[in-house]
DRENMARZA-793752 format. One line per field, with one value per atom (N, C-alpha, C): residue number from 0; atom name; x, y, z. Coordinates in steps of 0.05 Angstrom, whole numbers, plus 5000, padded with zeros to 4 digits. Layout:
# DRENMARZA-793752
num	[NUM,...]
atome	[CA,...]
x	[X,...]
y	[Y,...]
z	[Z,...]
# end
This chain:
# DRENMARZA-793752
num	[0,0,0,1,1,1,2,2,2,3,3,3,4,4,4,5,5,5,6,6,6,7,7,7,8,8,8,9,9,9,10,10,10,11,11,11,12,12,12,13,13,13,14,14,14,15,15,15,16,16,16,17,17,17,18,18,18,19,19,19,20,20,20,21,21,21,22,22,22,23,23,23,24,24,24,25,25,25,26,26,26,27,27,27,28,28,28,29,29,29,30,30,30,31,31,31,32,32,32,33,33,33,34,34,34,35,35,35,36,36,36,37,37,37,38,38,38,39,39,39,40,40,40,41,41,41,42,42,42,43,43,43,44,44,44,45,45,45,46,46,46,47,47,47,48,48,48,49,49,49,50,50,50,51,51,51,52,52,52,53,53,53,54,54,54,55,55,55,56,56,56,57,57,57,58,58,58,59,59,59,60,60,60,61,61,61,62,62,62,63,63,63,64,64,64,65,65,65,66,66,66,67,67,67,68,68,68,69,69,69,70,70,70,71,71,71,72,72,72,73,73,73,74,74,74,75,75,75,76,76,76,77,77,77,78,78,78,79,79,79,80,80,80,81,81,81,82,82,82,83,83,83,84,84,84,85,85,85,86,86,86,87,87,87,88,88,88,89,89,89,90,90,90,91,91,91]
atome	[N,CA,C,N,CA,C,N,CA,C,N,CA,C,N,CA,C,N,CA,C,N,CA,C,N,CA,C,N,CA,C,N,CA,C,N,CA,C,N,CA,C,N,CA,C,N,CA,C,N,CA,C,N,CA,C,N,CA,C,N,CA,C,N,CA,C,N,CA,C,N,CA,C,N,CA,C,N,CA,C,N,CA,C,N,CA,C,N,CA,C,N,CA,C,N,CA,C,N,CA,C,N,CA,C,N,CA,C,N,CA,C,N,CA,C,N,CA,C,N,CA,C,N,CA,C,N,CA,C,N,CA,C,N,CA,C,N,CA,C,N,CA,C,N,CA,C,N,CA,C,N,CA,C,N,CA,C,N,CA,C,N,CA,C,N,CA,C,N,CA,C,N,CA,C,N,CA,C,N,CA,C,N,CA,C,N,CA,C,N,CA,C,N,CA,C,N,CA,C,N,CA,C,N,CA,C,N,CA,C,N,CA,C,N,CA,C,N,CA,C,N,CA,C,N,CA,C,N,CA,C,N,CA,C,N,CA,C,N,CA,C,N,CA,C,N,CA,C,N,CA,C,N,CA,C,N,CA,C,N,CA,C,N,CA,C,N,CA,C,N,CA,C,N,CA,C,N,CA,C,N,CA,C,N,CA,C,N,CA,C,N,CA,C,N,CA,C,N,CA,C,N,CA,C,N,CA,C,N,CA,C,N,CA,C,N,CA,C,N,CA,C]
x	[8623,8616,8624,8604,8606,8589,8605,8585,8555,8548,8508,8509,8518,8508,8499,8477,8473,8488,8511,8530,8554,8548,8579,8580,8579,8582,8591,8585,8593,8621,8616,8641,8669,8663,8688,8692,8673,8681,8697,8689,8702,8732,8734,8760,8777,8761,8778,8784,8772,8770,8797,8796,8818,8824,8799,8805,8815,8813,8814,8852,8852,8868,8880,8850,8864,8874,8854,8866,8859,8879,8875,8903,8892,8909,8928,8959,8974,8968,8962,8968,8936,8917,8887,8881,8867,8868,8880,8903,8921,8923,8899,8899,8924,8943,8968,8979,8973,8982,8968,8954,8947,8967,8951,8979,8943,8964,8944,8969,8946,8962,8951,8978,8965,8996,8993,9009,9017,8994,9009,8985,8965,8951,8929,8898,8873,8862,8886,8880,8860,8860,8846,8813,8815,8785,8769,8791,8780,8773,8785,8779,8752,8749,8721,8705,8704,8686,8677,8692,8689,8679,8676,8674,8635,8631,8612,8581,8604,8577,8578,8602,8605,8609,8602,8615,8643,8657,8686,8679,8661,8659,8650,8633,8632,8653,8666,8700,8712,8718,8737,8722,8696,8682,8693,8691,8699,8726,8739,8774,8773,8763,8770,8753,8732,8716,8733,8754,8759,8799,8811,8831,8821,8798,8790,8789,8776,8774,8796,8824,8846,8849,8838,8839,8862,8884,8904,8920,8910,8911,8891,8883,8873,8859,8885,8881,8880,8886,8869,8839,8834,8805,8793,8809,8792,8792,8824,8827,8812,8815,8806,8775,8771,8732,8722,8728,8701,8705,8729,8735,8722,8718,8706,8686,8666,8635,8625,8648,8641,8645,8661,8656,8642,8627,8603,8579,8578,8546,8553,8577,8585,8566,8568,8564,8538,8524,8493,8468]
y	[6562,6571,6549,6535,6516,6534,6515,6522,6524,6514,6515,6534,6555,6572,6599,6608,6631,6652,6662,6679,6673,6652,6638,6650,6664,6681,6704,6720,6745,6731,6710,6700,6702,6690,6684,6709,6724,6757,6776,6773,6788,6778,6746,6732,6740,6742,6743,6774,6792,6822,6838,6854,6877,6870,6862,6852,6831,6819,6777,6784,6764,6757,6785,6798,6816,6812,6791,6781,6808,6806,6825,6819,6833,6835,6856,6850,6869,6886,6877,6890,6883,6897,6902,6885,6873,6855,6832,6829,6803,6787,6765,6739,6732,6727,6718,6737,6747,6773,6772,6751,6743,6760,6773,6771,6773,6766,6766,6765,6775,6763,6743,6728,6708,6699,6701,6698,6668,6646,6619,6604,6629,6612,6624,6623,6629,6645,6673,6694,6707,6709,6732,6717,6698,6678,6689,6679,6679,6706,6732,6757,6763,6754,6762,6752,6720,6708,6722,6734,6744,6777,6784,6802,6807,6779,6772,6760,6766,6754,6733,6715,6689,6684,6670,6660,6643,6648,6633,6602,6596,6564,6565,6577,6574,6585,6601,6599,6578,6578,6544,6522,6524,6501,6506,6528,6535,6525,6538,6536,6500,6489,6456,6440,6457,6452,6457,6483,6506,6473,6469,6443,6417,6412,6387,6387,6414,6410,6430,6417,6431,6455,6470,6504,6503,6509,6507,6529,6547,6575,6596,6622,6638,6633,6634,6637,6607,6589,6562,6548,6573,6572,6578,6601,6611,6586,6577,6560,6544,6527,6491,6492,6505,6503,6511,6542,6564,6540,6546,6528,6501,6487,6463,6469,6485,6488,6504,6520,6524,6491,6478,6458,6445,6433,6425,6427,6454,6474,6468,6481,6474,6442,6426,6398,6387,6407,6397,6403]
z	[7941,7914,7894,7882,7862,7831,7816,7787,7789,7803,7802,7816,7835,7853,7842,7846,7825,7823,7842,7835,7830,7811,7800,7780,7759,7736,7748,7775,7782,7793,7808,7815,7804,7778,7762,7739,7736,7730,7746,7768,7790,7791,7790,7795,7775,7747,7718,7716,7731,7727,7748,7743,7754,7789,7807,7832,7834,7816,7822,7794,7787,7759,7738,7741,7718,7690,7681,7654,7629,7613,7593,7569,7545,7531,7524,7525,7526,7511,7481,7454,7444,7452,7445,7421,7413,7388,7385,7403,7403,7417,7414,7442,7446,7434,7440,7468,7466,7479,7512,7519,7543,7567,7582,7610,7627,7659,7686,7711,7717,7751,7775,7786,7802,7823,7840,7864,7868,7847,7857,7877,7895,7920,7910,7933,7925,7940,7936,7967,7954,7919,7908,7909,7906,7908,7929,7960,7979,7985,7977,7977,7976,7944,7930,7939,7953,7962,7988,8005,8028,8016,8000,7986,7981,7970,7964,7987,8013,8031,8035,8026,8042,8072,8080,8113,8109,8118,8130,8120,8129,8137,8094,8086,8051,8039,8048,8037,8032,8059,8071,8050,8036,8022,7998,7987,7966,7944,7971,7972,7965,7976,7981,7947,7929,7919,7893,7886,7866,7871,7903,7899,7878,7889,7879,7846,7836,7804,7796,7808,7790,7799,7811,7812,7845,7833,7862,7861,7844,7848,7834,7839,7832,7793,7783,7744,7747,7759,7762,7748,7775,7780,7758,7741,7714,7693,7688,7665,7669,7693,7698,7709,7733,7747,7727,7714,7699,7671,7663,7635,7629,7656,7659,7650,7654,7663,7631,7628,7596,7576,7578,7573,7557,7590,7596,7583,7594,7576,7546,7537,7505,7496,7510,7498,7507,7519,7519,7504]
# end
């Protein structure tokens, strides 16, 4: 699962949502107020991805794809891959 793959937007919803990260705001209205959860590794990735109809062997790609651009854990993956790619788009 890279940024061009067409279910990379479900991807990183699912990741950022209640199964994956769980990002939300404590205090409704208050970005400051950020919390999530994340264990440190990319069990919740690999979950969803296996979730999603991947094969083992596009996991294992994944996993090695989500290391390479910074993502070396789960909320990683949100800040640095998705963040990347918003970016990106932003500046074209």
């Amino acid at each position: 699962m890279t940024p061009d793959h067409p279910r990379w937007v479900e991807f990183c919803d699912r990741l950022a949502g209640p199964e994956g990260c769980d990002f939300r705001a404590e205090r409704p209205g208050d970005p400051t107020s950020i919390a999530w959860e994340c264990n440190g590794d990319r069990a919740r990735s690999a979950r969803i991805l296996h979730a999603m109809g991947l094969t083992v062997d596009e996991v294992e790609a994944s996993q090695l794809y989500f290391a390479a651009h910074d993502g070396g854990c789960d909320c990683e993956v949100v800040f640095h891959v998705e963040d990347a790619v918003i970016r990106v788009e932003a500046c074209e």
